[in-house]
C-alpha positions in Angstrom: 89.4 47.2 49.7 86.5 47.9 51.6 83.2 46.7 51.3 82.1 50.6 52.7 79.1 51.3 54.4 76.3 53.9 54.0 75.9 56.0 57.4 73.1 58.2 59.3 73.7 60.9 61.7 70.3 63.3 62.7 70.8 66.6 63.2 67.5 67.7 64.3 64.5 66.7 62.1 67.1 66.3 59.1 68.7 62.9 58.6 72.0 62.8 56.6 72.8 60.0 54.7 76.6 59.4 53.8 77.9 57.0 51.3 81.3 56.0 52.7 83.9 54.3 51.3 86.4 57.2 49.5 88.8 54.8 48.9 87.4 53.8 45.8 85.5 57.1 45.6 82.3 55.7 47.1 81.5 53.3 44.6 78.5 51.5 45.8 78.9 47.4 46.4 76.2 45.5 46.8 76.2 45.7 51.0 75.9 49.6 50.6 73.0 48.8 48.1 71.3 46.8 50.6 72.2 49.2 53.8 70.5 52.2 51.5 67.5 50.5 51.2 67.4 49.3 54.8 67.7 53.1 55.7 65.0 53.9 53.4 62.6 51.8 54.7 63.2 53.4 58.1 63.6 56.7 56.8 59.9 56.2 55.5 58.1 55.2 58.4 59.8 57.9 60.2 57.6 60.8 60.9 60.0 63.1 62.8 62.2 63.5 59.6 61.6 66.4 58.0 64.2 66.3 55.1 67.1 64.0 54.1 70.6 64.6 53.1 72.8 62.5 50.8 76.2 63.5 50.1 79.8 61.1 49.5 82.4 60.4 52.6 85.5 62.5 52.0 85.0 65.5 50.2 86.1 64.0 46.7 83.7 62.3 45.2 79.4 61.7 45.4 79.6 58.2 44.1 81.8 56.8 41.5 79.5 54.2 39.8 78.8 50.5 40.8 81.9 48.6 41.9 82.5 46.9 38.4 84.1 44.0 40.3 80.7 42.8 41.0 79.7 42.0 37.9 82.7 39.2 37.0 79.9 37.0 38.1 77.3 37.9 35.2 77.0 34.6 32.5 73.1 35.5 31.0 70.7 38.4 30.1 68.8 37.0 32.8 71.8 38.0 35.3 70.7 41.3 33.8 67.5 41.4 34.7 67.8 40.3 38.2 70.1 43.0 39.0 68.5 45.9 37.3 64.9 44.9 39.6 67.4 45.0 42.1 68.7 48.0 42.1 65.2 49.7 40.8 63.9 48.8 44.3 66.7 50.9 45.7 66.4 53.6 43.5 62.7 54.1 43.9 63.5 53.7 47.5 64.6 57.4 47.4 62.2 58.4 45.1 59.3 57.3 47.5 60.9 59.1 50.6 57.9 61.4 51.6 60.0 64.2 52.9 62.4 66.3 50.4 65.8 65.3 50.0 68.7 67.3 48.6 72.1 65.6 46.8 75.1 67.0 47.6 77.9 66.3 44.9 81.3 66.8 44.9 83.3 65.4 42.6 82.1 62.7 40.7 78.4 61.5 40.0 78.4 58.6 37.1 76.9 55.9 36.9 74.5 54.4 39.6 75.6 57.6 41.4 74.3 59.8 38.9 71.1 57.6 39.3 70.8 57.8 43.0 71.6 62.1 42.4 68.8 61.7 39.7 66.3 60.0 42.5 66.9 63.4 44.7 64.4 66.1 44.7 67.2 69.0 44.7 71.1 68.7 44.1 73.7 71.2 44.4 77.4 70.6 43.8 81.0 72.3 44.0 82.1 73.5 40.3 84.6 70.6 40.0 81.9 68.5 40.0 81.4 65.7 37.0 78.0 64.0 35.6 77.8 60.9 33.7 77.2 57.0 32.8 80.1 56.5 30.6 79.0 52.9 29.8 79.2 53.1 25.9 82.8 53.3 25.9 83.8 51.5 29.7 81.3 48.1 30.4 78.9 48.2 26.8 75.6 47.3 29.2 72.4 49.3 30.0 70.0 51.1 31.9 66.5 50.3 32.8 63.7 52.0 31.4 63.0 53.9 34.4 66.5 55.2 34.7 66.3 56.0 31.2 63.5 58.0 32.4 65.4 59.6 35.1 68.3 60.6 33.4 66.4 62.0 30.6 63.5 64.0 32.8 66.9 65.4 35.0 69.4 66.3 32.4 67.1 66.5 29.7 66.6 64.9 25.7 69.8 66.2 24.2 72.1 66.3 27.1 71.2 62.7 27.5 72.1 61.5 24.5 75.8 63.3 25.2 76.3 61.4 28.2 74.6 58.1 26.7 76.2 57.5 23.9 79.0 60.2 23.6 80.1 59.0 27.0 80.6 62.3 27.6 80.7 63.6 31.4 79.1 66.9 32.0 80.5 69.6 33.8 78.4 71.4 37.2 78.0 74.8 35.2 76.2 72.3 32.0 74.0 70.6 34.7 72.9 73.9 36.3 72.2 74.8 32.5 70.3 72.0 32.1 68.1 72.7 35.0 69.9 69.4 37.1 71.2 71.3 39.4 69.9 73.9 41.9 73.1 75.7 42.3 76.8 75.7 42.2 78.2 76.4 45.6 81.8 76.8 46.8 83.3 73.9 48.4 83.8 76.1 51.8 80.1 77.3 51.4 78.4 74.3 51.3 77.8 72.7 54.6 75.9 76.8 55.0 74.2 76.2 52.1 72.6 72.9 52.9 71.7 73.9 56.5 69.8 76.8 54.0 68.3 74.7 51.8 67.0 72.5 55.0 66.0 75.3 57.2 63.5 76.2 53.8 62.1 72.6 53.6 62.0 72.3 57.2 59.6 75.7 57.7 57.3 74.7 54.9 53.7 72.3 54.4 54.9 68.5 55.2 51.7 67.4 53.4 51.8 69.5 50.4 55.3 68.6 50.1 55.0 64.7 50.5 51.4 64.8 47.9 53.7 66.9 45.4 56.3 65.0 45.2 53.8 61.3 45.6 51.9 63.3 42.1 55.4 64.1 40.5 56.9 60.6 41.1 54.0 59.2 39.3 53.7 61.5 36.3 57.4 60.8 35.9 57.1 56.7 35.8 53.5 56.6 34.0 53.2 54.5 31.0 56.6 53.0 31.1 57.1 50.3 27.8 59.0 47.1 28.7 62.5 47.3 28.2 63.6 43.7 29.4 64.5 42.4 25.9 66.9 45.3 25.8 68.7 44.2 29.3 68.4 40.9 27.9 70.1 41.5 24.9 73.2 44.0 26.5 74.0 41.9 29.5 73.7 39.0 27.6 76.3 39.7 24.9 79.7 39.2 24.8 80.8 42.4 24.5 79.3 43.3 28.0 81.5 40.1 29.4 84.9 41.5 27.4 84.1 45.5 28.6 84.0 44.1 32.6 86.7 41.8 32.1 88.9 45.1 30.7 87.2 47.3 32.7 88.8 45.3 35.6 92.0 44.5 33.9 92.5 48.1 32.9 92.6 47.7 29.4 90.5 49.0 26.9 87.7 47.1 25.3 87.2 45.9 22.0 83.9 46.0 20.9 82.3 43.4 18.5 78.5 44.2 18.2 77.5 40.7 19.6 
């Protein structure tokens, strides 16, 4: 299967960024990882770019998760730890952008794509659309603390404990509920609806807008405690190594607590 790419195309002073590989309903590898936070970087320094876009390739899905393949590899908590700095320096990658960005979902959003939704500033999404990170009952690993943080500040205390450790995956009307969500939007409305959204953004203070968000991003990740010895302690354990290895194979785990 493919490796997928992530994808640019400017339409003005908006940049729209789209996760493609529908195949395997965008789920990210590690070269789309990397791409995202090459187009970040540029994205940043960019001045003309008044807001960003970031919506899934094909109509079907946002992103399904990380591709679970990737973590065959993993022998130590250590392993861990080295992939969840990773992938925080992606993540707050978006949440650094200085101009808004808006997440378009359709379909699915679990997982490191309900992270990367999470790291938007706005998100809409067609009713079908799904939001979780069903890792209690699929891989038995964990998140970081500051996507802890993000999933909790997003979908709030209660609803995250649902999707945590029910495994549950919400529906679009629970995350407009919740306040996740900006709006539910028919799939044929919403290419109108983010060319909307955008024309808004677009009209209004770049300044304000890039200091809000600067003060908001920092409220949001002040005072974090160290979770390491958590990551350690999941992707160190033999049940994380058994829940990839059926995860892969299809099968359903057994869980042993160690």
């Amino acid at each position: 299967m493919s490796d997928g790419e992530v994808r640019t195309e400017c339409r003005g002073d908006v940049v729209h960024v789209t996760f493609d590989r529908p195949a395997a309903r965008n789920a990210m590898t590690w070269q789309m990882y990397e791409q995202l936070g090459e187009i970040c970087a540029r994205l940043r320094a960019d001045e003309s770019v008044r807001a960003v876009v970031f919506r899934g390739a094909g109509g079907q899905s946002f992103i399904a998760g990380t591709d679970i393949a990737q973590f065959k590899t993993f022998i130590s908590g250590e392993d861990g730890i080295a992939y969840e700095e990773k992938m925080e320096r992606y993540l707050a990658a978006i949440e650094a952008l200085p101009m808004p960005t808006l997440c378009v979902v359709e379909g699915f959003a679990i997982g490191g794509g309900l992270a990367i939704a999470a790291c938007c500033d706005f998100r809409i999404a067609t009713p079908g659309a799904r939001f979780g990170v069903p890792i209690a009952r699929t891989l038995g690993n964990c998140l970081s603390m500051a996507n802890y943080a993000r999933v909790v500040g997003g979908l709030g205390y209660a609803r995250a404990k649902r999707v945590l450790l029910l495994a549950e995956n919400l529906t679009a009307e629970e995350a407009l509920a919740g306040g996740f969500l900006a709006e539910i939007v028919p799939p044929d409305a919403v290419d109108a609806k983010v060319t909307e959204i955008c024309d808004r953004l677009v009209s209004h203070a770049p300044i304000t807008m890039r200091v809000s968000k600067e003060a908001l991003r920092r409220l949001l990740h002040a005072g974090f405690p160290d979770g390491d010895d958590l990551v350690r302690q999941t992707y160190g354990s033999e049940d994380f190594r058994s829940g990839v290895a059926a995860f892969v194979a299809k099968k359903t785990p057994e869980w042993k607590g160690k």
